[in-house]
C-alpha angles and dihedrals in degrees: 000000000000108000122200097222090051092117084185096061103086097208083073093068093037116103106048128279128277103213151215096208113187111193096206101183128241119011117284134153097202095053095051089049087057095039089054105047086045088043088053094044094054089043090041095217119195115227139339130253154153142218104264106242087241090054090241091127140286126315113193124262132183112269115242140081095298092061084050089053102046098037104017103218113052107203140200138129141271142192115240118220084263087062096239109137117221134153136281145183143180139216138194118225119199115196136160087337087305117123124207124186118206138194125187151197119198121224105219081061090046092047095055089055087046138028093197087076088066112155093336137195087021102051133081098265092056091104134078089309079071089072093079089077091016095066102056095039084054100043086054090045086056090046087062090042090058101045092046093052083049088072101023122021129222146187098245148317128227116197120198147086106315094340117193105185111291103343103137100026127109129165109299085347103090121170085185137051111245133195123186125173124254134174093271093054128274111345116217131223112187120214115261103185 
């Protein structure tokens, strides 16, 4: 039986990854220590792990900055509003002294809790016809978002398959979720497209 929450069967981390992307603003160790144990909590991921350095699966590390430095990707597992458990990770980016927080769900792990996903974001029913899955995953993801800007703020999140900052999205036609922040709290932008 192939289970979507096996970290150690590699088709659950095959397809790409739809993301949670905080953009958390200039480059600070201290703040992406904060942003990820928050980001963990209101996801309420389970464990903590890292690719062994043989490739033979995953041993446990401590979460925190440190983990991201040394390994990279930081991995564990989390239970979807459907209930379905698969599994997650999260990565830091580092570019031009600007840091962005990501966590991710991979498709192959997505595809195996609900057949809607199928080969996206590559089949023909990749388009707007994808929001029928798409919304609710991306109204949960902004939830975290939310909760995790409500303890540690941060410039903006962008919510989608693969997302780098604004790429996909035009005017009233996103490809992405987006969340920026406004006086009244984080303000959403659900996908269109």
């Amino acid at each position: 039986m192939r289970i979507a929450d096996d970290m150690n069967d590699d088709e659950n981390w095959t397809g790409g990854f739809y993301e949670l992307c905080l953009v958390l603003g200039a480059s600070d160790d201290a703040t992406v220590g904060r942003v990820l144990s928050c980001l963990w909590r209101a996801a309420d991921v389970q464990g903590c792990h890292r690719l062994r350095g043989d490739g033979t699966g995953f041993a446990a590390v401590d979460l925190g900055v440190v983990a991201l430095h040394e390994h990279g990707h930081v991995r564990g597992t989390l239970t979807l509003p459907s209930g379905a458990r698969v599994v997650c990770g999260a990565f830091l980016s580092r570019y031009e002294g600007t840091d962005t927080l990501e966590l991710y769900l991979p498709l192959g792990a997505l595809t195996r809790v609900d057949r809607r996903v199928g080969g996206y974001p590559f089949d023909e029913s990749s388009g707007v016809e994808s929001l029928t899955w798409r919304s609710p995953l991306d109204r949960w993801l902004a939830d975290i978002a939310i909760a995790v800007h409500g303890e540690v703020p941060f410039h903006r999140a962008l919510i989608g398959f693969e997302v780098y900052e604004d790429h996909g999205n035009n005017g009233d036609q996103r490809y992405h979720a987006i969340l920026t922040p406004s006086p009244d709290g984080m303000k959403y932008y659900p996908a269109s497209t």
